[in-house]
N, C-alpha and C positions, 0 to 999 in steps of 0.2 A: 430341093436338095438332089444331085445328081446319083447316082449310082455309087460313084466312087467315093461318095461322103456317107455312105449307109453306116460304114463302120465307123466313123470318128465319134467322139465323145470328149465331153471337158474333162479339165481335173477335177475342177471343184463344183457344188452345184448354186445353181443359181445363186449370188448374193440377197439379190432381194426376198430370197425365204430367210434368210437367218438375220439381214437388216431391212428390216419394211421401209425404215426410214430411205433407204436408198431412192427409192423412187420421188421423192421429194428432193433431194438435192438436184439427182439427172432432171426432173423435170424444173429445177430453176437455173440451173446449168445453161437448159434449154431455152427457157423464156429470157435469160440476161442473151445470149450469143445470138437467138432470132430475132430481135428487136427492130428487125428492118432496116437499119445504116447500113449495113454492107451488102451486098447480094448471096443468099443461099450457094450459088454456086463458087463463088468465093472462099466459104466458110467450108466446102464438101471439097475443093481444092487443094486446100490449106492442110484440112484432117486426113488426106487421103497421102499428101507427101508426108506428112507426120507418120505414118503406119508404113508408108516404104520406107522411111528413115530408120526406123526401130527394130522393121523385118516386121510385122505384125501382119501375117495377111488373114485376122480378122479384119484391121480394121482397112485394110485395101480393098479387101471382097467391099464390106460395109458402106465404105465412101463409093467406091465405084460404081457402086448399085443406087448409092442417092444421086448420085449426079446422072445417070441413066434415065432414073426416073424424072428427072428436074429439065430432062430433053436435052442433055449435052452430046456433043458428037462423041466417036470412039475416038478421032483424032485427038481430042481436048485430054481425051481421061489415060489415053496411052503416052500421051508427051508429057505426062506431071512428072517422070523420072529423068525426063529429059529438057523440062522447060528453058533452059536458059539459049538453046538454039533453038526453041521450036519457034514458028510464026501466028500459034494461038491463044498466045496471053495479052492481056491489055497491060501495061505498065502498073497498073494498081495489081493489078494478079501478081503479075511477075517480082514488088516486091515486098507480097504477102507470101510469096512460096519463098524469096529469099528470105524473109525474117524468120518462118518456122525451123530454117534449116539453121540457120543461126544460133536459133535456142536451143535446139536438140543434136548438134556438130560441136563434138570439142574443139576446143582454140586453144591449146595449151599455150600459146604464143603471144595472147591475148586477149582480152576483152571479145566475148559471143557476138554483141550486138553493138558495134562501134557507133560513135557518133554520124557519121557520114550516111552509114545505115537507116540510124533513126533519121538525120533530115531528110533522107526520099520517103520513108511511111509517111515523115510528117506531110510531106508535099501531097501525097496521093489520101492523106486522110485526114478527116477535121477529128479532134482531139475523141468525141464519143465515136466514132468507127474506128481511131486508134484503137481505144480502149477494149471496142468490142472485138476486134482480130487480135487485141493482146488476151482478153477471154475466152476466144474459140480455140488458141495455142493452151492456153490454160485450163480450155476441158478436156482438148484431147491426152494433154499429159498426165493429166487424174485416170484417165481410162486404160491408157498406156498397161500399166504395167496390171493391171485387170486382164486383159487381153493376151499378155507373155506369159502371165504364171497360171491364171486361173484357163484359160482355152478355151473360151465358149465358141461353137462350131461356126465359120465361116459361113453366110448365106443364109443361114439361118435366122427367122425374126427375132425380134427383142422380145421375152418370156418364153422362145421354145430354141435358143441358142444355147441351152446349159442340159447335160443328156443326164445328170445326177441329180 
């Protein structure tokens, strides 16, 4: 933690003191969305525009630091707000970031995730790596709102991100 995070603190303290169970759910959370069909960095792609999408810069610090650690360039993790002109996505990246933005972008105009949409994921993924990037959208929005109300401190590891 840098200097300038000496002072921050969460709102609330840790979950997992007042639900133990919690640590069982995140870690099957974890073991359905790790399962190997899609690539790690995929999945730390996906949850990292999810947390710019919301403003969450927990979970941007959080992803941007797994994807660091996973060996990905600065180029990669600084163009995730800007992927749809950048030149370092492979087509399957590009539309696993288009589908999380789908789910999490209002369409009051329409249908989030149109059928044209689904037949490129389907093109770029056989039905269980579907399922598991429609899982990894599906943990990050569990965590989502953990993250905006509750604060646990950006950068900070998991069991010493909560200062209550």
């Amino acid at each position: 933690m840098s200097v300038e995070q000496d002072h921050l603190q969460s709102r609330l303290p840790d979950p997992a003191r007042l639900f133990p169970e919690m640590g069982a759910v995140a870690g099957g959370m974890a073991k359905v969305t790790l399962n190997g069909s899609i690539p790690r960095s995929t999945i730390h792609l996906v949850q990292l525009r999810a947390g710019q999408i919301v403003g969450s810069t927990y979970h941007t610090v959080r992803q941007a630091g797994e994807l660091r650690k996973a060996g990905e360039t600065e180029e990669r993790i600084t163009a995730v707000a800007s992927w749809r002109d950048a030149p370092y996505f492979s087509e399957a990246e590009r539309v696993a970031l288009e589908l999380v933005e789908a789910v999490l972008t209002p369409n009051p105009g329409g249908e989030r995730v149109p059928d044209e949409l689904f037949a490129r994921a389907s093109a770029q993924y056989d039905e269980k790596e579907l399922w598991t990037l429609i899982l990894v959208i599906s943990q990050i929005c569990f965590f989502i709102p953990v993250a905006l109300i509750a604060r646990p401190i950006p950068g900070m590891p998991l069991g010493k991100n909560y200062s209550k």
